[in-house]
C-alpha positions as CSV (number, residue, x, y, z in Angstrom):
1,X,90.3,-48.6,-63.1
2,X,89.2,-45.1,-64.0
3,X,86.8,-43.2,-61.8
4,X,85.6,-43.6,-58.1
5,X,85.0,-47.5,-57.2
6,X,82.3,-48.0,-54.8
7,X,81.6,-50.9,-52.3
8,X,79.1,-51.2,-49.9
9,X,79.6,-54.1,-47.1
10,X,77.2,-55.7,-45.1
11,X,77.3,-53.3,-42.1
12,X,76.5,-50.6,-44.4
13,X,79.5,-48.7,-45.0
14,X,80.2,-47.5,-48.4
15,X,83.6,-47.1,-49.4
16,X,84.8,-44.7,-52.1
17,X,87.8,-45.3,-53.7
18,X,89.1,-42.1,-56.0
19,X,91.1,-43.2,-58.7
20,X,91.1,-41.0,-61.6
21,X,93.4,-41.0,-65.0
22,X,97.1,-40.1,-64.2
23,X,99.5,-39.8,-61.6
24,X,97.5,-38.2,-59.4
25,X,93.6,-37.8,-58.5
26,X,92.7,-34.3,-60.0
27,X,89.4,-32.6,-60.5
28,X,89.1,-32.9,-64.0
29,X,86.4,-32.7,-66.4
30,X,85.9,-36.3,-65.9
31,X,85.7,-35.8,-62.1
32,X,82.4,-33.8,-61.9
33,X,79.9,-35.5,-63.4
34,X,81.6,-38.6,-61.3
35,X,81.0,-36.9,-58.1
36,X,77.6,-36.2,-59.1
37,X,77.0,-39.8,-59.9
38,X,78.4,-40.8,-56.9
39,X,76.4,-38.4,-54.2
40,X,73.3,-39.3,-56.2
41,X,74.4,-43.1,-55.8
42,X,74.8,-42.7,-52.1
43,X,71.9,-40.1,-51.6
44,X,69.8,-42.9,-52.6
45,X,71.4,-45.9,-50.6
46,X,69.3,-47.8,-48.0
47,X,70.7,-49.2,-44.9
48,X,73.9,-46.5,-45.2
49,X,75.9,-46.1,-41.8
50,X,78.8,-44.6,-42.7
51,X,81.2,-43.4,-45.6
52,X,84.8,-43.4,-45.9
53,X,86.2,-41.6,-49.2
54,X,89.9,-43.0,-49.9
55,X,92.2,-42.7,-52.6
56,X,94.2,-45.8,-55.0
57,X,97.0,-43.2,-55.8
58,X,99.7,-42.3,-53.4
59,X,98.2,-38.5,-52.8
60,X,94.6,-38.2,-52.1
61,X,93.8,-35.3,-54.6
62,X,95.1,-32.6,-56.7
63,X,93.4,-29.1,-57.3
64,X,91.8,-28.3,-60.7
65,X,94.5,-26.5,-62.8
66,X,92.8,-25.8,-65.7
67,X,92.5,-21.6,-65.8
68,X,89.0,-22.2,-68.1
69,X,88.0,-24.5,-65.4
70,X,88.2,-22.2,-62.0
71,X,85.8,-22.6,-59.3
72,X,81.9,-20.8,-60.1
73,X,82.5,-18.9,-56.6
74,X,86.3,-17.3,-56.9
75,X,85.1,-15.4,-53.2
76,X,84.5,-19.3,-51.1
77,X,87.2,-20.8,-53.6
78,X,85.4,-23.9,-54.0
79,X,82.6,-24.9,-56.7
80,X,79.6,-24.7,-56.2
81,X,78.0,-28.3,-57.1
82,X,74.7,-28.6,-59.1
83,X,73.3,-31.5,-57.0
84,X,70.8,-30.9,-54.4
């Protein structure tokens, strides 16, 4: 599997399960549009009670490397995500 796998069970709870290409999860340029998909998956889920964001690799995640890539806001270090 390739991506973020996501189950919902019957009390509600939505489970997201990272597991990207490689050794490790990383934000790549496959990851972005993923967790786009995803919060718009979840943004429009009825009956949600809860979330719980895990990972199928060993390590939960790895920071972007790519220089071309950095974060849109050096100043907060993190990216600033198109979705609502």
């Amino acid at each position: 599997m390739t991506g973020f796998n996501y189950e919902k069970d019957a009390d509600g709870i939505v489970t997201i399960t990272m597991d990207m290409d490689g050794p490790v999860n990383s934000m790549s340029d496959a990851f972005l549009p993923l967790l786009s998909e995803t919060a718009d998956k979840l943004e429009a889920e009825e009956g949600l009670t809860g979330v719980v964001l895990t990972s199928a690799k060993k390590t939960f995640f790895c920071r972007w490397r790519s220089q071309h890539a950095l974060p849109s806001d050096r100043r907060l270090g993190r990216r600033v995500f198109p979705w609502r």
